[in-house]
Each structure stands twice: as structure tokens, then as C-alpha cells.
C-alpha positions in Angstrom: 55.8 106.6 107.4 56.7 103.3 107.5 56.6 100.8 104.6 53.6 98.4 105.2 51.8 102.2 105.2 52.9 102.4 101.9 51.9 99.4 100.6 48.4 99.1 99.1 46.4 96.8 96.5 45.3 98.3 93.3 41.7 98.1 94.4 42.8 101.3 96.7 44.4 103.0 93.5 41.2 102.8 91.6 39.0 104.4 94.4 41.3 106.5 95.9 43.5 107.4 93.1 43.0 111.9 94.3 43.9 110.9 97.9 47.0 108.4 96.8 48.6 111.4 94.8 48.3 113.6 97.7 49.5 111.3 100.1 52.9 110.7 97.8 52.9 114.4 97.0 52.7 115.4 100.8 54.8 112.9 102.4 57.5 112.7 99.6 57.7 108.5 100.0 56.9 105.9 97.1 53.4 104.2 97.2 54.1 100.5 96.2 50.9 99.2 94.7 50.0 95.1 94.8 48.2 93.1 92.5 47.1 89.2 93.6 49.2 90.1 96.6 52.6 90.6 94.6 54.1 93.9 94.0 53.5 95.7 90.4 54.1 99.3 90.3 55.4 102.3 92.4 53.9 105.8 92.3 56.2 108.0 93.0 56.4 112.1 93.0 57.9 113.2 89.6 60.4 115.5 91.9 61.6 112.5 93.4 61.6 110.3 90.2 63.6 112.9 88.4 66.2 113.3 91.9 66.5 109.5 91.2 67.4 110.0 88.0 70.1 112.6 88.1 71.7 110.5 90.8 71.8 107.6 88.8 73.2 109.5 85.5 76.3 110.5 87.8 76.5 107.2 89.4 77.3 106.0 85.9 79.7 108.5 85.0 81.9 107.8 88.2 82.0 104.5 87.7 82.9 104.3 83.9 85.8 106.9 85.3 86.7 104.4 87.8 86.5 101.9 85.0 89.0 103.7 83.2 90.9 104.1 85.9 91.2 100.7 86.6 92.2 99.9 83.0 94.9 102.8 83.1 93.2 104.7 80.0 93.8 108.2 82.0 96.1 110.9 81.1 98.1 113.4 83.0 95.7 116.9 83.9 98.4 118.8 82.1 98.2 116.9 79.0 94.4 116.9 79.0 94.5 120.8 79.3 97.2 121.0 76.6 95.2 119.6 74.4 92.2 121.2 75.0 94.0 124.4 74.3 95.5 123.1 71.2 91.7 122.0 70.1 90.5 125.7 70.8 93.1 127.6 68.8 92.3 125.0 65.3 
């Protein structure tokens, strides 16, 4: 589907609103929805949303461990293991 497809004015949400969920649910893409010509909102499947959001959680993880990385706040594996066992036994 291509993106000027997706692109509708609010009037279409309000009398269309059954066939805009179906049409996201069934083709998987955003519906970008307009108001005085600007864009306002996306619809979006809540598979997709959630997919989005699970990405984005691990984006942030990797790049605070790059962070730290790049401020040299890592330890050697065998040391991290170490005292992970040494936790478990207390």
C-alpha cells in the first residue's frame, strides 16, 4: 500500500471508523489521520504497536551498554560471573 493510501482526514475516521480498523488490521500498515490538512494521529494495529515497543525497549538497552562501553564502566566476564556466584552462595 503506499503512503498517500494511508493518509486520510478525520472526516473519513468518523464515518468509516469499522472499515479504517479492518483496513489496518488486514494490511498490517499505520493509517495516518489529518486534521485542517496537518497530520494528528496514527492508528495503528496493537500487534504492531506493541512489536514497536519491544524493539524500542532493547534499542535502549544496547545503547546505554554501548554507553558504558564508551565510558569504560565494563568489567571482565569472569569477574561478572564470580561475583554472581559469590552473590548466590550469601
Amino acid at each position: 500500500m503506499t503512503l498517500a493510501k494511508q493518509i486520510k482526514p478525520i472526516s473519513y475516521l468518523k464515518a468509516s471508523t469499522a472499515e479504517a480498523v479492518r483496513t489496518v488490521m488486514e494490511t498490517g500498515e499505520p493509517l495516518f489521520i489529518t486534521q485542517n490538512g496537518e497530520a494528528k494521529i496514527v492508528v495503528q494495529d496493537i500487534r504492531v504497536y506493541e512489536e514497536t515497543q519491544e524493539t524500542l525497549a532493547l534499542l535502549k538497552i544496547l545503547a546505554l551498554g554501548e554507553a558504558e562501553v564508551n565510558r569504560s564502566e565494563t568489567v571482565p566476564m569472569s569477574d561478572a560471573i564470580e561475583a554472581a556466584r559469590q552473590k548466590l552462595k550469601q
